[in-house]
N, C-alpha and C positions, 0 to 999 in steps of 0.2 A: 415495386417492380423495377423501379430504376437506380436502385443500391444492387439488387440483384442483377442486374446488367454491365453493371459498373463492376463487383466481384466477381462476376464470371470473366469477363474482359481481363480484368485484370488476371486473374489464371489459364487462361487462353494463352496470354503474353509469354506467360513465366515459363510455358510448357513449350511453345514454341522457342524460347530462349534455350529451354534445356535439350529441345531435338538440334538443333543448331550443336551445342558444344558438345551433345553424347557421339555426335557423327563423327565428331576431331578423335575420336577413341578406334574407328576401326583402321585397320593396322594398314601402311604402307606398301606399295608392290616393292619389293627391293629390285636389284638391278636385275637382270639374267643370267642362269648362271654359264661358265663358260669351262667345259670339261674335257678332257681327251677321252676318256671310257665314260659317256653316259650313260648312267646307271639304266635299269631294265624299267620300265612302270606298264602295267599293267593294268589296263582300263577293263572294268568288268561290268555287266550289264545283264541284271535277270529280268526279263521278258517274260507278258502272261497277256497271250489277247493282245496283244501287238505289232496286229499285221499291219495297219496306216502309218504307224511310225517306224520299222526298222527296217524300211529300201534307205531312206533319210539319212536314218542313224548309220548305217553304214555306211554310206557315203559322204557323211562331216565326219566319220572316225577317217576315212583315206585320203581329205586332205589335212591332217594334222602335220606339222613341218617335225615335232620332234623325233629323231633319228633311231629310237631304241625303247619300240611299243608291242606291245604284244594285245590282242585284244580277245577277250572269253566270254560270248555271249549264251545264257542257259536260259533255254525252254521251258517254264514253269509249267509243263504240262498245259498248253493253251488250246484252246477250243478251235482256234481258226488257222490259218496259214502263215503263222508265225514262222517256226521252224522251215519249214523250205523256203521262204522267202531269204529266210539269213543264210541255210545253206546254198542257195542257189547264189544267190548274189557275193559270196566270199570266193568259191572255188580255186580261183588264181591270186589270191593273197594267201600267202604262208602265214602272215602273223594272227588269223583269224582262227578261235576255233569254237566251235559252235556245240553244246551240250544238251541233253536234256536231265532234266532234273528227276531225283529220288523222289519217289511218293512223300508226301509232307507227314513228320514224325509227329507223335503225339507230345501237345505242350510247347510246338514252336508255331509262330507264325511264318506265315507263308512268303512274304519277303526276305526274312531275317534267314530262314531254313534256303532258299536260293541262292542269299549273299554269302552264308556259311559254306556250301557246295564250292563256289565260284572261286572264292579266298582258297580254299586246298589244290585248286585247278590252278591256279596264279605261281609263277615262277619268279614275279619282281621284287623290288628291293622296293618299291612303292605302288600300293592299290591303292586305284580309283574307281570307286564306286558311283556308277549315275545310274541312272533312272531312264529308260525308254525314248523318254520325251526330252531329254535335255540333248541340245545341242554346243558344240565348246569352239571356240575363235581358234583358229588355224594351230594359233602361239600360244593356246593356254597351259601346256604342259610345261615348258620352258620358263616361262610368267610364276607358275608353281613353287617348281622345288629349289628357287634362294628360301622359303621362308623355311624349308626344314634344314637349314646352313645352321642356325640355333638347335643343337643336339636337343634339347626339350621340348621340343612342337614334334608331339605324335599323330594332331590332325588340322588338316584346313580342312574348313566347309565356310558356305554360305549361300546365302539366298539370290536365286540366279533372276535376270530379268525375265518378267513373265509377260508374254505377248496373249492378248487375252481378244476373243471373239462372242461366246454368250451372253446374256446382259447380267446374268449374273457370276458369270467369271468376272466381270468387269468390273463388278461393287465388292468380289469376297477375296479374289485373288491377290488383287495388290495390296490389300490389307495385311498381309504377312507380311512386308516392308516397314508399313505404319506400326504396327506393332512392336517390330524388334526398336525402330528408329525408340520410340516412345517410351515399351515398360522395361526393357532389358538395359543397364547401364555397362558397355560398352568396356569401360574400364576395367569391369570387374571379370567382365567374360573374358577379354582377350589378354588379361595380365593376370589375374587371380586364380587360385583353385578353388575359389568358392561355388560346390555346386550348382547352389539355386540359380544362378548367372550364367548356366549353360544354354546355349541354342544351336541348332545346327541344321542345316536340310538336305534330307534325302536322295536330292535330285546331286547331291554333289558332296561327296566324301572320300580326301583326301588321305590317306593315313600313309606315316612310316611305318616299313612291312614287321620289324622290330618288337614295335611300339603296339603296334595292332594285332601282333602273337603274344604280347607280355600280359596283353588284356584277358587272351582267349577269343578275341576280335567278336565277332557276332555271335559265338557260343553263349558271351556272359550277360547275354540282351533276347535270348532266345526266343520268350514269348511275347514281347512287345511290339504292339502296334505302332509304339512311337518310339522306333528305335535309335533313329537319328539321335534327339536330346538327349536320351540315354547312352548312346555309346562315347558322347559327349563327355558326361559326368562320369565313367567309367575311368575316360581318360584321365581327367583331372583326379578323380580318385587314388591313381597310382602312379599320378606325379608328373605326367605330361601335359605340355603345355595343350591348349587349343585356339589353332585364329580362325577368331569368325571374320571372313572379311565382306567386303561388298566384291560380289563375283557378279554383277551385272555387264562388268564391259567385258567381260571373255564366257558365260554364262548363261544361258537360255534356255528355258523350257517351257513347255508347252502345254501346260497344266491344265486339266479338266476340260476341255473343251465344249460340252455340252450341259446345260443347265441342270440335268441328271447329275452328272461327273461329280458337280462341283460340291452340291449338296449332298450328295452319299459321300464322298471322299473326305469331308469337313466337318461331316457327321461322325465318322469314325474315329478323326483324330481330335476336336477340337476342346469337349471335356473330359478326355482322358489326359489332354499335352497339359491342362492344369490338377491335374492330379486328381481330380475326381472328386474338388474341393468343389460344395456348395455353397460355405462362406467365398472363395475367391467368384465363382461364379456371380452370386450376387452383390460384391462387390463391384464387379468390370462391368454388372448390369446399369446398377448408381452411374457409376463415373461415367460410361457413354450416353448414358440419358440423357445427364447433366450438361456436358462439355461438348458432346458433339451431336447431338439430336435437339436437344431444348433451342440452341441458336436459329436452328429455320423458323420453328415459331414465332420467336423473338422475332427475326428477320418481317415474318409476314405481318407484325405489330408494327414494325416503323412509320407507317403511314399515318399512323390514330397516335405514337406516342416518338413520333420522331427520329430522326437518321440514327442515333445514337444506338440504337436497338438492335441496327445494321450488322456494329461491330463485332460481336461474336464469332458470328456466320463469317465477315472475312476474314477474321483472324484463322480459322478452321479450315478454311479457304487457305489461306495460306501455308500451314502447315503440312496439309497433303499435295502444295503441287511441291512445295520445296522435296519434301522426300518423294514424288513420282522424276520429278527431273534429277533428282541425287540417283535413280534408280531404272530408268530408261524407259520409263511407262510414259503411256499416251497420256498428254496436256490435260485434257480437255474432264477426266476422269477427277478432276479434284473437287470439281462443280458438285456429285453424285457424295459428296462425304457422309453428310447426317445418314443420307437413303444405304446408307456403305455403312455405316456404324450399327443403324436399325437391321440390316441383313445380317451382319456376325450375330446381333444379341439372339435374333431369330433362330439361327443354326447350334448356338451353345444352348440355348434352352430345347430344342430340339433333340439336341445330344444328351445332354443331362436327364430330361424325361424319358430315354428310350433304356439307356443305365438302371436307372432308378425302379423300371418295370422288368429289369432284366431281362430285357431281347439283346438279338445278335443286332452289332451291326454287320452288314452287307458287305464286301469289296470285292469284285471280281470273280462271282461265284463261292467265296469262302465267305464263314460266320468268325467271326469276333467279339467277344466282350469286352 
């Protein structure tokens, strides 16, 4: 037992060594750029069942400082009072135009068929795609577009800070942080066109308007649930670059809020975003057993076999608050990691079994496979 403690430690070390140096990989804010015609960007936002968040959303879109926005929010056909809250609340802003969406086509999903609408509505030289729930720092558009100054970056995206209240947002959410920090190398995403190295999130996608027509933008990603990674790899497919960056300090969204939310929503995407692989499934079953569940045990053995049995558990410890403070999340959530590791395995096996019986998942009133 205590070679096996010592081995684990010892890769405890080596993993937190390598989330340390995969961080030095995500790409630089360059300076701002400084233009006399700046260019048109166009923030776009499809809404479905978003009456609590878009008085919000509209009102962090009106204090944005960049000077040349236009903004197109579409109605995904939603159940509640969506649409007159966004109509009512823009009336006297010109840049605002509010849509409601085509019946959803056969063979597209229902975000992807939204973001497709929205993009033909768009008049910029760059869209931006968010999500409902995200909110952006006054200056993030400005903050933006030096990094498309490189004519080969067709997209920025990244994983925004997510302010979390359910107690199971709280063990599954920031876990999409720990994740990228961990199995994604950094290097290879944000300088390579190797596929498999693509990440990207939803809640935030940048694209040259160019770049994002050379693709067919959301056309060539039509029926995915997980369109984000894929519109990603699309990119890189036809030669554009992609920076994943850390978008936590201009970056915010509001992600599932309710203990419902968070499990149907993580249900939908999280054995499909690994390809529907039950070798890889059972693999990240292993490795978080091992490395970040097995240490509380350990932990609660120190007493009968000495402090040393400790050290797992802080090394673990320490690797989620480092990336909760690289990432804006509350302190105190790093304490919750095994219980945070044991809730992902729970939800991918959840995911996986419901696949494998060939039901729908759920999102929003719509079915998906």
């Amino acid at each position: 037992m205590e070679s096996f403690t010592i081995m684990l430690s010892g890769g405890l070390f080596l993993s937190f060594l390598w989330i340390i140096i995969n961080g030095l990989f995500y790409p630089a804010y360059p300076k701002p750029m400084k233009s006399a015609i700046p260019p048109l960007v166009s923030i776009l936002v499809p809404m479905r069942d978003e009456e609590r968040n878009v008085l919000q959303l509209i009102e962090n879109f009106k204090k944005l400082t960049y000077s040349n926005l236009e903004f197109i929010l579409l109605d995904d056909h939603s159940s509640d009072s969506t649409y007159s809250l966004a109509v009512d609340s823009t009336k006297k802003d010109s840049r605002f135009s509010i849509l409601q969406g085509v019946p959803l086509k056969k063979g597209w999903a229902g975000k992807v068929h939204a973001c497709y609408q929205l993009s033909h509505a768009a008049n910029g030289d760059y869209l931006l795609f968010l999500d409902a729930d995200a909110r952006l720092k006054k200056n993030t558009i400005e903050s933006m577009l030096p990094f498309f100054q490189n004519e080969k970056v067709g997209l920025v995206t990244g994983f925004p800070r997510f302010p979390v209240t359910s107690w199971l947002s709280k063990l599954v959410v920031p876990m999409q942080h720990f994740v990228i920090w961990l199995h994604l190398p950094l290097a290879l995403a944000n300088y390579s066109f190797y596929k498999p190295a693509s990440a990207a999130h939803g809640a935030f996608m940048f694209f040259e308007r160019s770049s994002y027509d050379f693709i067919e933008g959301h056309f060539s990603v039509k029926s995915s649930i997980v369109e984000d990674v894929h519109l990603a790899r699309v990119m890189k497919e036809h030669g554009f670059q992609v920076k994943l960056i850390n978008a936590t300090p201009f970056v915010t969204c509001h992600m599932y809020e309710t203990n419902k939310e968070v499990w149907n929503g993580f249900l939908k995407n999280i054995y499909i975003g690994i390809g529907k692989s039950p070798l890889m499934a059972m693999g990240l079953t292993l490795f978080y057993s091992l490395f970040y569940i097995a240490p509380l045990f350990l932990a609660l053995l120190s007493p009968f076999y000495g402090v040393w049995f400790l050290v797992p558990l802080l090394l673990v410890w320490m690797q989620k608050l480092y990336i909760d403070l690289r990432t804006g999340q509350l302190a105190y959530l790093f304490l919750f990691m095994p219980i945070s590791a044991l809730a992902f395995l729970v939800i991918l096996h959840a995911s996986m079994w419901k696949s494998w019986r060939k039901q729908h998942y759920i999102w929003k009133g719509r079915a998906y496979k």
